[in-house]
C-alpha positions as a Markdown table, in Angstrom:
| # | Residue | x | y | z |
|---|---|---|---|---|
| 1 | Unk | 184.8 | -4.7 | -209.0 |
| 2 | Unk | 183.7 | -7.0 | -211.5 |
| 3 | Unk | 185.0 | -10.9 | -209.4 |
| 4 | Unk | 184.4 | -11.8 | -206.2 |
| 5 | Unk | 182.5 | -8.8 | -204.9 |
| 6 | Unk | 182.0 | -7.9 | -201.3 |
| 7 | Unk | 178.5 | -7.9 | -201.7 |
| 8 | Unk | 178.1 | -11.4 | -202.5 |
| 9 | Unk | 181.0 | -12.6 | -199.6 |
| 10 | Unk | 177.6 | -14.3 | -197.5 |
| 11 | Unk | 176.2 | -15.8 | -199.8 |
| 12 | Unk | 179.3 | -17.5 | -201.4 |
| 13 | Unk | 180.1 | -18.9 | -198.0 |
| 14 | Unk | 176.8 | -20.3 | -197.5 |
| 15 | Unk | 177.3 | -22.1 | -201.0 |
| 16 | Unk | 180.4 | -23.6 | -200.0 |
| 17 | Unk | 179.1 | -24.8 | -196.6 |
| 18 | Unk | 176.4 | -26.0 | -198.0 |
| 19 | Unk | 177.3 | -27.5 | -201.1 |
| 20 | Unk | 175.5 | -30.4 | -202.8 |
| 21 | Unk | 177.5 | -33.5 | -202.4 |
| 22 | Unk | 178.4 | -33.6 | -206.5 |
| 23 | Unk | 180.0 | -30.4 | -205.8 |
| 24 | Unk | 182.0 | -32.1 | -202.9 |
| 25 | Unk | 183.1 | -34.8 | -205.1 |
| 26 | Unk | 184.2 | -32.8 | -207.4 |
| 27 | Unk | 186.0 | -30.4 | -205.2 |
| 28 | Unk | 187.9 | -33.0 | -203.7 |
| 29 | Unk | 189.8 | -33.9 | -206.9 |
| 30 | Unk | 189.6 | -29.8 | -208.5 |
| 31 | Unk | 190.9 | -28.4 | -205.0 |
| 32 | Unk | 195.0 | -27.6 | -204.1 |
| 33 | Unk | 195.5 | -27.9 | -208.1 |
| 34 | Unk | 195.4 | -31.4 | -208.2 |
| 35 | Unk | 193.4 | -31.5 | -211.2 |
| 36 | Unk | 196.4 | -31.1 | -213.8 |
| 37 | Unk | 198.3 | -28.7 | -211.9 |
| 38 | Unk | 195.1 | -26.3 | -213.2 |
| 39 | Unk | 194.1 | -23.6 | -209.4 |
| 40 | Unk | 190.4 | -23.7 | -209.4 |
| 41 | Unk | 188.3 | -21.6 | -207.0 |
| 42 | Unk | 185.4 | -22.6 | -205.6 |
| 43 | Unk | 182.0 | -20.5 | -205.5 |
| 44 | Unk | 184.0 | -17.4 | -207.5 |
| 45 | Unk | 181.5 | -14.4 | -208.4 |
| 46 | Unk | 182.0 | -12.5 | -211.5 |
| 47 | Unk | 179.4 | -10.1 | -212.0 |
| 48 | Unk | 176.5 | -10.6 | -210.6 |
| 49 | Unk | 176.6 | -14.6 | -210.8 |
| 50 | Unk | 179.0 | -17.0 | -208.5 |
| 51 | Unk | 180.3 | -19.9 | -210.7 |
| 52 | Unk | 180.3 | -23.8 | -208.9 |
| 53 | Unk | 184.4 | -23.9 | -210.0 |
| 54 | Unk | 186.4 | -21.0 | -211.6 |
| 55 | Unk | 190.2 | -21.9 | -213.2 |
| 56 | Unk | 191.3 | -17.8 | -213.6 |
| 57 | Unk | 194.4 | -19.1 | -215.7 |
| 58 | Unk | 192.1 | -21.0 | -218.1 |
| 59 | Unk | 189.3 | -18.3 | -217.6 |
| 60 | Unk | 187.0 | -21.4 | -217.7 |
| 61 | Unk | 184.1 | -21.5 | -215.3 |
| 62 | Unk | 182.5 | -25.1 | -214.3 |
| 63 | Unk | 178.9 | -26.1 | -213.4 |
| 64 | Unk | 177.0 | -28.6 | -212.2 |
| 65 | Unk | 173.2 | -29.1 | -213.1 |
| 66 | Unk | 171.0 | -30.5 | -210.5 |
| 67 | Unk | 166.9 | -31.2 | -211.2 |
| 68 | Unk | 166.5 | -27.4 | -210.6 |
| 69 | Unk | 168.5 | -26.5 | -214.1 |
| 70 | Unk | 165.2 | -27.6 | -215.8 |
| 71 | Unk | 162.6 | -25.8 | -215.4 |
| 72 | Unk | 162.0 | -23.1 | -218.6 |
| 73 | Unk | 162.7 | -20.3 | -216.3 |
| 74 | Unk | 165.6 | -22.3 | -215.3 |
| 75 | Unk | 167.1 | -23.0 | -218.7 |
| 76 | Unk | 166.9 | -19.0 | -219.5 |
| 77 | Unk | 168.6 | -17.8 | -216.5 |
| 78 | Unk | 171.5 | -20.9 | -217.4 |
| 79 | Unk | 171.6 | -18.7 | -220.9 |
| 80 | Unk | 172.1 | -15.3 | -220.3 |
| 81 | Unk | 174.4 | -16.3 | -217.5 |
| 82 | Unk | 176.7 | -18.1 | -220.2 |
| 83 | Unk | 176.3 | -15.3 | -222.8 |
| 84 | Unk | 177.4 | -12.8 | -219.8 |
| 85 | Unk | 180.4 | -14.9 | -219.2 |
| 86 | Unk | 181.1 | -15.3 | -222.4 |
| 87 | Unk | 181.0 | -11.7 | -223.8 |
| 88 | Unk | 184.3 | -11.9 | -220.5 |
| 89 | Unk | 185.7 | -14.3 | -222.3 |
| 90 | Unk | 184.6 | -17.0 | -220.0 |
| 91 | Unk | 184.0 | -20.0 | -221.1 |
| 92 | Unk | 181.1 | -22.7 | -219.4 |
| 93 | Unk | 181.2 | -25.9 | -219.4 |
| 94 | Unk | 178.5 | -27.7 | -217.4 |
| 95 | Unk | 178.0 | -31.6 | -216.4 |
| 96 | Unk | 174.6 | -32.8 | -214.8 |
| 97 | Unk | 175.3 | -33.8 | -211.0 |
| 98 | Unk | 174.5 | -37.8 | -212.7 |
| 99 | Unk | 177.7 | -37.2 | -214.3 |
| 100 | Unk | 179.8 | -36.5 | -211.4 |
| 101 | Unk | 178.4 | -39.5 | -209.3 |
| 102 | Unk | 178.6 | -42.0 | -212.1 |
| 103 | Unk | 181.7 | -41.0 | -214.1 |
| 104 | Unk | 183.3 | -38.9 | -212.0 |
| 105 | Unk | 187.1 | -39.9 | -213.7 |
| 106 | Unk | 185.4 | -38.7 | -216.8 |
| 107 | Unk | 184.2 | -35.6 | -215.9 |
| 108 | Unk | 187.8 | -34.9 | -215.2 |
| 109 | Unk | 189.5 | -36.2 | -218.4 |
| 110 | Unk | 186.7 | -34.0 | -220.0 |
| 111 | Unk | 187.8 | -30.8 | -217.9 |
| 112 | Unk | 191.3 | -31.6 | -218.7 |
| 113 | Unk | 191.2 | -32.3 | -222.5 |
| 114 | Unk | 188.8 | -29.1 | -222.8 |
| 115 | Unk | 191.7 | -26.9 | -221.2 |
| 116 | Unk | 194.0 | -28.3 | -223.0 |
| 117 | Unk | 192.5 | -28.5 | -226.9 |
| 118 | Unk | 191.3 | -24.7 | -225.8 |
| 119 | Unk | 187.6 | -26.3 | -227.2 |
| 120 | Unk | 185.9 | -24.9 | -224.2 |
| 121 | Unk | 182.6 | -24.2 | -225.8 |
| 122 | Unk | 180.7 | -27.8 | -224.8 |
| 123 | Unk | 177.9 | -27.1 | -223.0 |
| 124 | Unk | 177.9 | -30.9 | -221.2 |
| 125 | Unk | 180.1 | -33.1 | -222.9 |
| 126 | Unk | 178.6 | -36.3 | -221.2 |
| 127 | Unk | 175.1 | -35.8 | -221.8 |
| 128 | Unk | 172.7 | -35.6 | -224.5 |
């Protein structure tokens, strides 16, 4: 069982109840496919790793990076995660948690014209 194994059941509940409040924001527009008619899940496992946001139709994973995305160790582990996903034919597309509270609108517009072009390869759009 490659997504959503029972083995990680506890700990993607305890990520959903206690989500960071980017990831709430963000959820409340992503959730009951209001984002573009596009079903995300929330706190979906594949493997080994549980994704913030998965869109199975679009096979497009979505990530937030808080302070704790950069450390070197950090970074690495952000890596081979995305070249595991990838080599599924996953694609990641990550915003900083900034982006979400400041631009949230844009983050979506961003999600949106990503799934849409099929250019799902941006590894945070709004940043630097």
């Amino acid at each position: 069982m490659l997504n959503n194994r029972p083995v990680l059941k506890s700990r993607r509940k305890e990520l959903r109840n206690n989500s960071t409040s980017a990831e709430r924001m963000l959820w409340s527009i992503l959730q009951h496919s209001n984002l573009g008619g596009y079903k995300f899940r929330r706190q979906h496992s594949v493997g080994s790793y549980i994704l913030d946001f998965y869109c199975p139709s679009e096979k497009l994973a979505v990530e937030l990076d808080g302070d704790s995305h950069f450390t070197d160790e950090a970074i690495e582990y952000d890596r081979e995660r995305t070249a595991y996903l990838n080599a599924l034919n996953i694609k990641v597309i990550r915003f900083l948690n900034t982006d979400v509270y400041n631009n949230l609108n844009v983050v979506c517009e961003q999600i949106l014209e990503k799934i849409k072009s099929g250019n799902l390869t941006t590894p945070n759009p709004l940043g630097p």
